[in-house]
Short mmCIF file of the C-alpha atoms (twelve columns), coordinates in Angstrom:
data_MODEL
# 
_entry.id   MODEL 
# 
loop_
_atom_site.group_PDB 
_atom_site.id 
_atom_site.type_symbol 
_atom_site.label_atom_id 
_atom_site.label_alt_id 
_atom_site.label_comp_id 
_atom_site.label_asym_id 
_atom_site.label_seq_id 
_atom_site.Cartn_x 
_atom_site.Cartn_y 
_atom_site.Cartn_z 
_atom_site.pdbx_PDB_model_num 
ATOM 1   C CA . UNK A 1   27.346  -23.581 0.398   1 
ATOM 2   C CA . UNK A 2   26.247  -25.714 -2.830  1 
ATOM 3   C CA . UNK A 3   27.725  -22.614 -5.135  1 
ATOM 4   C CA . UNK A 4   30.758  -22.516 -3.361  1 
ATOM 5   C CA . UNK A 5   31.557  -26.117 -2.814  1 
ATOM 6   C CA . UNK A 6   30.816  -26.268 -6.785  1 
ATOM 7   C CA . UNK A 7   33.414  -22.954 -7.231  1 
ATOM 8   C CA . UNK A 8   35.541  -25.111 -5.760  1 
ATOM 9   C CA . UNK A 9   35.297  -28.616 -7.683  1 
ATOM 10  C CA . UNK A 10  35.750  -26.703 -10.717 1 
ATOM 11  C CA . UNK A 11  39.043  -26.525 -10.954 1 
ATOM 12  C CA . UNK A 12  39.564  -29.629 -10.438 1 
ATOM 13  C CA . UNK A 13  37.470  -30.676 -13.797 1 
ATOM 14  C CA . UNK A 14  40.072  -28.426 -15.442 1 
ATOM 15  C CA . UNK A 15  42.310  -30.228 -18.315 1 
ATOM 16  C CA . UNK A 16  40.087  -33.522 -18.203 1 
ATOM 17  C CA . UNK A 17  36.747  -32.071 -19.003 1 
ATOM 18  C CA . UNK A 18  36.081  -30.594 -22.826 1 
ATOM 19  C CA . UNK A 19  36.684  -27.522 -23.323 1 
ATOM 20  C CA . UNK A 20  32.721  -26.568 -23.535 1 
ATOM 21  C CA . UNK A 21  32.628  -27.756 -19.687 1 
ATOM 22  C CA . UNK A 22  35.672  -25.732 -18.335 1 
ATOM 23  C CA . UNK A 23  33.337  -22.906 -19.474 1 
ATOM 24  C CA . UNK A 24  30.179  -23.792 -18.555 1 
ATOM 25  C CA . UNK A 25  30.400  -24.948 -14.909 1 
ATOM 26  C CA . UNK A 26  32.149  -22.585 -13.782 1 
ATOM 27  C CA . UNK A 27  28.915  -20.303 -15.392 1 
ATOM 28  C CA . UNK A 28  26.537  -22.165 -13.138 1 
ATOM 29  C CA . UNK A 29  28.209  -22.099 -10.290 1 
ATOM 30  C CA . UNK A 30  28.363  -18.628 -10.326 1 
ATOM 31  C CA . UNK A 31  24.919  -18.140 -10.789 1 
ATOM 32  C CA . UNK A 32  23.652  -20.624 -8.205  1 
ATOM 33  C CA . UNK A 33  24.463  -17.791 -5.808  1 
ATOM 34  C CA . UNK A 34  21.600  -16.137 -7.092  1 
ATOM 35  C CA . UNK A 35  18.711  -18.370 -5.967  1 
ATOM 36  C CA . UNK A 36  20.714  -19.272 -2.886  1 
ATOM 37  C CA . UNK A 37  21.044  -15.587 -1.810  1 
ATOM 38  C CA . UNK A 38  17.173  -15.524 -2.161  1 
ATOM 39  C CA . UNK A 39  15.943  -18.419 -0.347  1 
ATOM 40  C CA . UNK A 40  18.566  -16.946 2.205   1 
ATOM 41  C CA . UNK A 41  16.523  -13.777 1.878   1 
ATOM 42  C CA . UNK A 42  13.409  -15.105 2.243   1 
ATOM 43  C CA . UNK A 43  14.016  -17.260 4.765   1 
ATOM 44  C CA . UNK A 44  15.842  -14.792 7.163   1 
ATOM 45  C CA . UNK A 45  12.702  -12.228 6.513   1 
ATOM 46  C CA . UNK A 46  10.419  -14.780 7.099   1 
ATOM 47  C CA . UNK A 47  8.473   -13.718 4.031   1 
ATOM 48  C CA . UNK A 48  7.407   -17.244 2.988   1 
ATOM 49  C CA . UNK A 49  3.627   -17.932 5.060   1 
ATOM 50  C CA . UNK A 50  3.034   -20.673 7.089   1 
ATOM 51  C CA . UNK A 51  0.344   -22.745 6.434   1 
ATOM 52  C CA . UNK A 52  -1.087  -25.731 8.377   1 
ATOM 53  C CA . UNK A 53  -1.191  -29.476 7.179   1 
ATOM 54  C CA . UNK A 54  -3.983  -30.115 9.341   1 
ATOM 55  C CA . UNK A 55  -6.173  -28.688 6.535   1 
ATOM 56  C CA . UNK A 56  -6.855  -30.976 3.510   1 
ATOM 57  C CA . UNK A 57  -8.542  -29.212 0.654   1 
ATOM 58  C CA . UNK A 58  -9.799  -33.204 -0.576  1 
ATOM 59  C CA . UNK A 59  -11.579 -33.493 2.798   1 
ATOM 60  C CA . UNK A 60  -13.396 -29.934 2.606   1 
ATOM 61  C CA . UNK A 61  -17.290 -30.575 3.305   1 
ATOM 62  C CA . UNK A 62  -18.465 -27.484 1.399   1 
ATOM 63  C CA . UNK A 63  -21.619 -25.656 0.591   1 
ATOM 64  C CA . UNK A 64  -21.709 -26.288 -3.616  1 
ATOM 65  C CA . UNK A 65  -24.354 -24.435 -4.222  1 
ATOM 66  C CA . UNK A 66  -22.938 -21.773 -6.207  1 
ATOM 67  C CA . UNK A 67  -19.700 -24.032 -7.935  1 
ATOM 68  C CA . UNK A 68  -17.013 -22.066 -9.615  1 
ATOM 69  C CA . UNK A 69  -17.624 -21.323 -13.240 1 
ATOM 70  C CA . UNK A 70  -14.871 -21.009 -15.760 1 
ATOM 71  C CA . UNK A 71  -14.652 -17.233 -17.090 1 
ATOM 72  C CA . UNK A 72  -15.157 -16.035 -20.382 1 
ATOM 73  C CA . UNK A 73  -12.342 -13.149 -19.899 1 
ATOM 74  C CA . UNK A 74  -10.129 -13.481 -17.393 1 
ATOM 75  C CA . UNK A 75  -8.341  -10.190 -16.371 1 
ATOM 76  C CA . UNK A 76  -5.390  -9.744  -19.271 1 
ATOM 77  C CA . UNK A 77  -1.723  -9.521  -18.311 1 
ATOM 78  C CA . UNK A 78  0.210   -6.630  -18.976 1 
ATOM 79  C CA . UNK A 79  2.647   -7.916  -21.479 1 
ATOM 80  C CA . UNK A 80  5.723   -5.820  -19.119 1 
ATOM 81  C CA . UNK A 81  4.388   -8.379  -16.517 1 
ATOM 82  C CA . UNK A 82  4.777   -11.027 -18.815 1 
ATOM 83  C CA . UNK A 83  8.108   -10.554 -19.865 1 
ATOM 84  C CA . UNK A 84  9.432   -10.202 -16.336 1 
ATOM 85  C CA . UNK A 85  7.950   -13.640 -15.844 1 
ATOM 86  C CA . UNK A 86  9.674   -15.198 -18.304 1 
ATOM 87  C CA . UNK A 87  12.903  -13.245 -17.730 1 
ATOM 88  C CA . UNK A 88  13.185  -13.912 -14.024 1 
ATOM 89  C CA . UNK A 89  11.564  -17.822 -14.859 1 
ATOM 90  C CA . UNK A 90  14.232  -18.682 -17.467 1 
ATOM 91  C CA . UNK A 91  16.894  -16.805 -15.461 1 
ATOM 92  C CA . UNK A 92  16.370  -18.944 -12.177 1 
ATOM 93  C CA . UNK A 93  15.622  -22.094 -13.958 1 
ATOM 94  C CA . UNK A 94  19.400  -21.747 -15.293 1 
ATOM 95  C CA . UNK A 95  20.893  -20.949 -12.638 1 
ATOM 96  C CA . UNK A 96  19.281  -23.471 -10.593 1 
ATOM 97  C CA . UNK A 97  20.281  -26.192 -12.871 1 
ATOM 98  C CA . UNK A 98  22.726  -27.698 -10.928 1 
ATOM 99  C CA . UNK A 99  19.782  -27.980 -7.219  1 
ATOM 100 C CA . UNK A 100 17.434  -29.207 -9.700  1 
ATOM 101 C CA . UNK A 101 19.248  -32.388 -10.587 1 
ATOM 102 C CA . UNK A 102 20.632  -32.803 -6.898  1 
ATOM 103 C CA . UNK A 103 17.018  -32.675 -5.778  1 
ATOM 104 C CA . UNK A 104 16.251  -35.197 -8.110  1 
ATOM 105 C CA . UNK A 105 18.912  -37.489 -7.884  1 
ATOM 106 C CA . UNK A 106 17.913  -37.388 -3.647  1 
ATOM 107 C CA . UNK A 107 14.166  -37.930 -4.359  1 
ATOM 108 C CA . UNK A 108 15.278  -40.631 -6.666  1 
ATOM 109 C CA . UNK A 109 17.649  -42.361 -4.380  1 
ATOM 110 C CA . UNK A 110 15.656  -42.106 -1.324  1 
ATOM 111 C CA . UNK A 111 12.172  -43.330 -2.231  1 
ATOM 112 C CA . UNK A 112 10.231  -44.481 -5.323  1 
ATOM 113 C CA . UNK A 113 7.490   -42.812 -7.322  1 
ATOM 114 C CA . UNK A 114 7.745   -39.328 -9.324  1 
ATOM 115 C CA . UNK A 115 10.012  -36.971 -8.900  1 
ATOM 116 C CA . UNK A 116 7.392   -33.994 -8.887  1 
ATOM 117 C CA . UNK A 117 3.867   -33.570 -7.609  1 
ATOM 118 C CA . UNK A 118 0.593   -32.312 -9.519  1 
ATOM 119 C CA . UNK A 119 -1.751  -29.739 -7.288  1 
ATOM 120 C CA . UNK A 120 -4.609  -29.037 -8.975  1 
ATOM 121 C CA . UNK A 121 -5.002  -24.842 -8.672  1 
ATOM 122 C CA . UNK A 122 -7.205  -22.198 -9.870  1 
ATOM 123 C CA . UNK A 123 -5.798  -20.176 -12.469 1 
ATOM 124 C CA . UNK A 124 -6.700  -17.049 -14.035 1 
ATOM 125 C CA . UNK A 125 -10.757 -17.004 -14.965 1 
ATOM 126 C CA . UNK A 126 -10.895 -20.134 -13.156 1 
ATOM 127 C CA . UNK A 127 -9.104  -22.202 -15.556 1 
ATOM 128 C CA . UNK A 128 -7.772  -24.883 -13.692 1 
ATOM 129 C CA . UNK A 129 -3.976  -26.284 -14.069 1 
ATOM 130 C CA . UNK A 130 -1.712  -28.264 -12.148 1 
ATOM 131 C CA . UNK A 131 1.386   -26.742 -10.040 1 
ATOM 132 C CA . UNK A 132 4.480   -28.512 -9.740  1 
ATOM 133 C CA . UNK A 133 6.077   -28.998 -6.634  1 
ATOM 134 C CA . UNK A 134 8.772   -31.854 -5.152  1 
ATOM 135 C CA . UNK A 135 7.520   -34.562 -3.759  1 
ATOM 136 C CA . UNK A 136 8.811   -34.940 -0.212  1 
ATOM 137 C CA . UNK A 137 6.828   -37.845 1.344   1 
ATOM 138 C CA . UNK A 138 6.694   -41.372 0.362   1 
ATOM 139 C CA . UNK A 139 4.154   -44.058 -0.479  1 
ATOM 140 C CA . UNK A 140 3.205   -44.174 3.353   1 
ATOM 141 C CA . UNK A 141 2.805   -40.080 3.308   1 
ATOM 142 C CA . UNK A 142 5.542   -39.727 5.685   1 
ATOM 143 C CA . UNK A 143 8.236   -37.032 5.223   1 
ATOM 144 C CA . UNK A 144 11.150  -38.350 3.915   1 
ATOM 145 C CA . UNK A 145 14.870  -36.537 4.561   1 
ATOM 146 C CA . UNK A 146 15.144  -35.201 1.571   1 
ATOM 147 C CA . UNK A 147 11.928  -33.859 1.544   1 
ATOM 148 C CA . UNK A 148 12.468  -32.290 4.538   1 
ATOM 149 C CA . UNK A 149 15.385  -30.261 3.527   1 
ATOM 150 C CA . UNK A 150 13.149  -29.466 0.458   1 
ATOM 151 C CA . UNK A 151 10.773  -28.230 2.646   1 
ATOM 152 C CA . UNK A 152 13.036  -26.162 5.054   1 
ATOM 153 C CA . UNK A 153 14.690  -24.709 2.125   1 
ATOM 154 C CA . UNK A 154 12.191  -23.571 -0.112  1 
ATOM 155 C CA . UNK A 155 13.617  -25.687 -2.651  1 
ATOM 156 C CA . UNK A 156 10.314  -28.047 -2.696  1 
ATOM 157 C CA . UNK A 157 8.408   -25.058 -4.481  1 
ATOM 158 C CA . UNK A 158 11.530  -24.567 -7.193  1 
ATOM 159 C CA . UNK A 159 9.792   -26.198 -9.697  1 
ATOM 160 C CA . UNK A 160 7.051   -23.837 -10.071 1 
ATOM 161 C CA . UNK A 161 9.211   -21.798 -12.095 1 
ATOM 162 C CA . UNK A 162 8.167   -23.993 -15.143 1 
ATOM 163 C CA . UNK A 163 4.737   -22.982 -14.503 1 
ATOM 164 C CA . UNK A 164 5.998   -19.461 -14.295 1 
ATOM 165 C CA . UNK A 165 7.607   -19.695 -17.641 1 
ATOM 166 C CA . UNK A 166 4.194   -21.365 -18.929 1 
ATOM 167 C CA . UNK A 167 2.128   -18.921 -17.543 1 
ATOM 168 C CA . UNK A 168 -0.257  -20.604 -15.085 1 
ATOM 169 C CA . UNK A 169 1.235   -17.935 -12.300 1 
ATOM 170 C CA . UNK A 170 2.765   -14.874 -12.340 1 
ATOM 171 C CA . UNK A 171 5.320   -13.304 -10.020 1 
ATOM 172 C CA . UNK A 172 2.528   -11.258 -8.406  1 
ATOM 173 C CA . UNK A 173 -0.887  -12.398 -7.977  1 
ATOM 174 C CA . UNK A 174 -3.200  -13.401 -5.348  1 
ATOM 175 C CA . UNK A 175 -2.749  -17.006 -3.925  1 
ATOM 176 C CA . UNK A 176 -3.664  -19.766 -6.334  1 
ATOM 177 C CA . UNK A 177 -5.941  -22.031 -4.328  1 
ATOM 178 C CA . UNK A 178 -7.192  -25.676 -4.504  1 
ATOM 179 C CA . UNK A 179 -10.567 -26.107 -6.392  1 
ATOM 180 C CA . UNK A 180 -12.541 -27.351 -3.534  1 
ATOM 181 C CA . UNK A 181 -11.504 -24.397 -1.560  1 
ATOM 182 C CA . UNK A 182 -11.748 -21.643 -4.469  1 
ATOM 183 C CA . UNK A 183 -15.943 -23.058 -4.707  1 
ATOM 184 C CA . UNK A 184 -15.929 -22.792 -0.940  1 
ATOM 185 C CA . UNK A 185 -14.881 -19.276 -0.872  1 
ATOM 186 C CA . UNK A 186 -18.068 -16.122 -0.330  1 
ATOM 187 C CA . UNK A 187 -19.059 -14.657 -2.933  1 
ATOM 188 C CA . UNK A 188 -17.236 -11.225 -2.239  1 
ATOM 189 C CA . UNK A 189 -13.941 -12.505 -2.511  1 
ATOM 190 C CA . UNK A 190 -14.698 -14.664 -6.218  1 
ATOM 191 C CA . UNK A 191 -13.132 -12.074 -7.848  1 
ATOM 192 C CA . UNK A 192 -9.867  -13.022 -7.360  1 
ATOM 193 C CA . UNK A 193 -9.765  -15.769 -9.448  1 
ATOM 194 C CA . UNK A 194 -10.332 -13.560 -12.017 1 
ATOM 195 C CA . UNK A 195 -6.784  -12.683 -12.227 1 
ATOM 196 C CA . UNK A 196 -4.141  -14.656 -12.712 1 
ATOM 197 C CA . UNK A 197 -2.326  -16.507 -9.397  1 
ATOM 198 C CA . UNK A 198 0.747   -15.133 -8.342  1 
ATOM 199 C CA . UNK A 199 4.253   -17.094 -6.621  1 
ATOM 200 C CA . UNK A 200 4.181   -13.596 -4.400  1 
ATOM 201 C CA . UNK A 201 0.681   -12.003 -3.254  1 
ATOM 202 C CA . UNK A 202 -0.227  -9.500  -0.108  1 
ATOM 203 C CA . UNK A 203 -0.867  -9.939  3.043   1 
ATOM 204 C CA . UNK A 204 -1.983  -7.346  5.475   1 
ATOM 205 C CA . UNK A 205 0.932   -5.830  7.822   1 
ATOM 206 C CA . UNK A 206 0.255   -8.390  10.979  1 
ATOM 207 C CA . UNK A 207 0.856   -11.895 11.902  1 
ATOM 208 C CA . UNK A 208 -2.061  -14.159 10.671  1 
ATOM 209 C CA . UNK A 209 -2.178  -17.472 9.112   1 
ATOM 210 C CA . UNK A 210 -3.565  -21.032 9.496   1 
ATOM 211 C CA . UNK A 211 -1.203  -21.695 12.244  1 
ATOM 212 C CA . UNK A 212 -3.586  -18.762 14.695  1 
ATOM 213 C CA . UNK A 213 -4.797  -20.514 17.889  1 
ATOM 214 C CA . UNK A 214 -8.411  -21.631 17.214  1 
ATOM 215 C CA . UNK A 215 -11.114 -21.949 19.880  1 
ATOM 216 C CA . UNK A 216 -11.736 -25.472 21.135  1 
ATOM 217 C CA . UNK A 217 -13.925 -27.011 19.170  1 
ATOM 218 C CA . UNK A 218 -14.146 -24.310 16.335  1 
ATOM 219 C CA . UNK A 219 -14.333 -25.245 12.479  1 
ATOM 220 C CA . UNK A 220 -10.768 -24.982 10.978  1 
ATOM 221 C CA . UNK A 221 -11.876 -24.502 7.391   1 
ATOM 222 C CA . UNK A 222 -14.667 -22.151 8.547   1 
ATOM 223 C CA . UNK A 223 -12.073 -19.956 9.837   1 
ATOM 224 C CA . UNK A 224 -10.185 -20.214 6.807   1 
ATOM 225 C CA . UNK A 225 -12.757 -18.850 4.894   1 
ATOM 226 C CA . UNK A 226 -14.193 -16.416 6.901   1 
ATOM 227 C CA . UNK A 227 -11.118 -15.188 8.502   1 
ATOM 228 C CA . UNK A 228 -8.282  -15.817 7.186   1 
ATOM 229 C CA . UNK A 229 -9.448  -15.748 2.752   1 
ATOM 230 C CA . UNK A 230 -10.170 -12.087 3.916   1 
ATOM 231 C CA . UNK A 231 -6.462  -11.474 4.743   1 
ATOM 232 C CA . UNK A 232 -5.169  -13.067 2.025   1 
ATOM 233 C CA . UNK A 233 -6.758  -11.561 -0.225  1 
ATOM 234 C CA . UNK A 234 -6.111  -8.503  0.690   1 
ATOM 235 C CA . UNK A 235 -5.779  -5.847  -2.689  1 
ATOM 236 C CA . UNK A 236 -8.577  -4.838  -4.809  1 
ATOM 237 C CA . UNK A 237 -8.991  -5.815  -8.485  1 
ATOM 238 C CA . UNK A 238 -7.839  -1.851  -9.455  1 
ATOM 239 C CA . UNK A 239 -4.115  -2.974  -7.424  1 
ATOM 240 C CA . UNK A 240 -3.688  -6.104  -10.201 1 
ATOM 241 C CA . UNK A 241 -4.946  -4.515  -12.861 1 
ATOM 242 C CA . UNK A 242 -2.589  -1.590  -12.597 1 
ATOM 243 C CA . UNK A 243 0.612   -3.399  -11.845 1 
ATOM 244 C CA . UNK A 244 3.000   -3.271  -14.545 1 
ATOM 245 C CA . UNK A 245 6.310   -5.095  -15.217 1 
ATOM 246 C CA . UNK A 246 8.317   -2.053  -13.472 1 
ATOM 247 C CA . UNK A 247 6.032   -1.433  -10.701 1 
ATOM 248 C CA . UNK A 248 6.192   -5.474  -9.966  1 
ATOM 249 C CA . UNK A 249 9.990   -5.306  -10.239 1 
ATOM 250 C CA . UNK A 250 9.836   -2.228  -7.851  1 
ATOM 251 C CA . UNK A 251 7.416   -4.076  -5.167  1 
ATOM 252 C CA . UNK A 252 9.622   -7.176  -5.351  1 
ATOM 253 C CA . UNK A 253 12.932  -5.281  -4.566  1 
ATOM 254 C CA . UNK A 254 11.635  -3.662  -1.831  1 
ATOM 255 C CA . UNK A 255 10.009  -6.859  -0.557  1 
ATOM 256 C CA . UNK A 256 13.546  -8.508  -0.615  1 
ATOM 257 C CA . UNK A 257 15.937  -5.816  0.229   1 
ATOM 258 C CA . UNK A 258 14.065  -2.516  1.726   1 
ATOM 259 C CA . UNK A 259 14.175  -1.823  5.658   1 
ATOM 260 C CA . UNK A 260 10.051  -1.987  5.934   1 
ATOM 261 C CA . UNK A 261 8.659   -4.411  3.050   1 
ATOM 262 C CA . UNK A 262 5.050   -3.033  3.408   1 
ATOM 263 C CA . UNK A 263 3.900   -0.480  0.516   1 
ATOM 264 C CA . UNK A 264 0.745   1.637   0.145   1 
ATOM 265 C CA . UNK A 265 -1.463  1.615   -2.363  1 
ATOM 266 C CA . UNK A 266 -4.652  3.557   -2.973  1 
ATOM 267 C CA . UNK A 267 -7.948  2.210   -4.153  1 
ATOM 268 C CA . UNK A 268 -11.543 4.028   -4.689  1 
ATOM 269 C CA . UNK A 269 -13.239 1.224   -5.197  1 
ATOM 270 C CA . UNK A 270 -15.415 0.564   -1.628  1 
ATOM 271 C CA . UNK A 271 -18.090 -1.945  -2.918  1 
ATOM 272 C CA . UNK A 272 -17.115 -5.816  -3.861  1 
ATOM 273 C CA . UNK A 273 -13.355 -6.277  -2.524  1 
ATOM 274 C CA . UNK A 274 -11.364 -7.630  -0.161  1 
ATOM 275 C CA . UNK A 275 -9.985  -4.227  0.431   1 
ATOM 276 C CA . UNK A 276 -13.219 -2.665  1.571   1 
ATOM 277 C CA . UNK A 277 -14.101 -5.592  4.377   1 
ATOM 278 C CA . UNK A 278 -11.163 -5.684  6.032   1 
ATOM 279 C CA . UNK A 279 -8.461  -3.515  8.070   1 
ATOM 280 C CA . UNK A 280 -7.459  -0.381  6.269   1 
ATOM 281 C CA . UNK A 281 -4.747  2.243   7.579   1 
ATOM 282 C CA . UNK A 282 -6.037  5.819   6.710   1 
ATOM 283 C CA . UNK A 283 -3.299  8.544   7.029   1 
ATOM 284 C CA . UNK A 284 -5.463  11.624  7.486   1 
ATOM 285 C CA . UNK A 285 -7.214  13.618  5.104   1 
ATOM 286 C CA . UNK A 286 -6.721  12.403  1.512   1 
ATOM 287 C CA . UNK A 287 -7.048  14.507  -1.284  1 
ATOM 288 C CA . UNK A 288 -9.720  13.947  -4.040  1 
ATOM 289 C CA . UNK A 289 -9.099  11.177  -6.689  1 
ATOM 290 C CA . UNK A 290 -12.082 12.303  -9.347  1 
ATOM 291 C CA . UNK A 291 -14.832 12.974  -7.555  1 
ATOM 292 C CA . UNK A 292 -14.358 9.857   -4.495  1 
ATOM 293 C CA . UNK A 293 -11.190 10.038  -2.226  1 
ATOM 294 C CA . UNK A 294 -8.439  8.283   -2.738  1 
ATOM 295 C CA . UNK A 295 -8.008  5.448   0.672   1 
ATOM 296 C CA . UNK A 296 -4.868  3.715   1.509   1 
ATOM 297 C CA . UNK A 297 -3.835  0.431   2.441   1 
ATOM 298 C CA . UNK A 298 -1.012  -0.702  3.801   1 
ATOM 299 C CA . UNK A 299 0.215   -4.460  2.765   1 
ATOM 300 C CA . UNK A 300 3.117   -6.810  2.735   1 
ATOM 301 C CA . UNK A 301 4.167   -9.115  0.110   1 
ATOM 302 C CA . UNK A 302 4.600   -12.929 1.018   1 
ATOM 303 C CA . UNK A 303 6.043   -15.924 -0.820  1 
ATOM 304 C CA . UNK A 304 2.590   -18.164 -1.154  1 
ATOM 305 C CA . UNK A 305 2.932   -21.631 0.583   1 
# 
């Protein structure tokens, strides 16, 4: 609706506006239909997960024992990766111009303090950096309207695009998580952070987030960590480390615009991973990759919250 109504305001501009203008808004407009089509997408496909506010990564009573250590060499990036980043990064930041200063003149208008918010994540080798997001609640921490069309949208999350472009996430990774949580997580699953945070990471191919009925009186962050850390992080280090910028493209597409957004992918590594604790879908017989078989898995891509 936003690219339309601004299709149709241009016009309007015409003969008052420099020359420069005529040709530029009409350029924007146009390619605000690109992030509008998908968050349209995503929302329809309900491929963004659901996470509950109930848990506070600040309030996380944690065993410390074993705190997480900066690495001394994180897993590299493919440079094909890379330059899809900053392709699709620079390419949405354009054409989302116009819903970036919108969403900033509503913050603005509708409540004081900054425009964006600073999450502390863990990046890649367990670097930490900050991830930008709108702020949608005021100084009282209660939603405001705006936010909550950020929020509804997906539009609240648009500014992590710069940190795309910068390189604290990638378009594929697995889910970049708050530092009290990522030293709260077992041991098995540390390897993730490893590699760098994605926008998009797996899931496995059934409902399951923080939103799952507990038990009365059950420990939500202990089921966080022991049940639902082993769904999202799902792949094995072999599936990141042998993505490359076409193969990411290809898993993208399909996760947007194929019939049945799950993929396979084959791992022989059955010691250490995510991949090898939880639910794996074996076809039959496989044939011999060197001298282990080959196993696949069956995941889904999601939009991290």
């Amino acid at each position: 609706m936003i690219a339309l109504l601004s299709l149709a305001l241009t016009p309007l501009g015409q003969g008052y506006l420099p020359q420069w203008c005529d040709t530029l808004l009409p350029s924007i407009a146009l390619g605000m239909s690109g992030p509008a089509a998908l968050l349209t997408v995503i929302h329809i496909r309900g491929l963004r997960e659901r996470r509950s506010e109930g848990l506070r990564p600040e309030t996380l009573m944690a065993d410390r024992s074993e705190p997480l250590t900066e690495a001394e060499s994180p897993a590299p990036l493919r440079l094909g990766r890379r330059a899809l980043d900053v392709i699709v990064s620079v390419s949405l930041l354009w054409m989302s111009i116009l819903i970036l200063v919108a969403a900033t003149a509503g913050i603005r208008m509708t409540s004081s303090g900054p425009v964006l918010v600073r999450r502390p994540r863990v990046g890649a080798g367990g670097r930490l950096f900050h991830l930008y997001d709108f702020r949608t609640q005021d100084s009282t921490g209660n939603r405001t309207r705006v936010g909550t069309l950020l929020q509804e949208t997906g539009l609240e999350a648009l500014p992590r695009l710069w940190n795309l472009l910068r390189g604290d996430v990638t378009l594929l990774g697995p889910p970049a998580e708050h530092p009290a949580v990522a030293e709260a997580y077992p041991e098995k699953y540390r390897w993730v952070f490893a590699c760098r945070p994605g926008i998009v990471g797996p899931l496995w191919n059934e409902p399951f987030g923080l939103e799952a009925d507990l038990p009365a009186g059950s420990d939500a962050w202990r089921h966080y960590l022991d049940i639902v850390v082993p769904h999202r992080v799902t792949a094995n280090r072999d599936f990141y480390d042998g993505l490359s910028g076409l193969s990411t493209g290809r898993l993208m597409a399909r996760m947007l615009f194929s019939s049945n957004s799950f993929t396979t992918y084959f791992t022989t590594d059955h010691q250490g991973t995510a991949a090898s604790d939880a639910k794996s879908f074996d076809t039959g017989p496989n044939p011999p990759h060197g001298h282990r078989l080959a196993h696949p898995h069956q995941l889904c891509l999601t939009v991290w919250q």
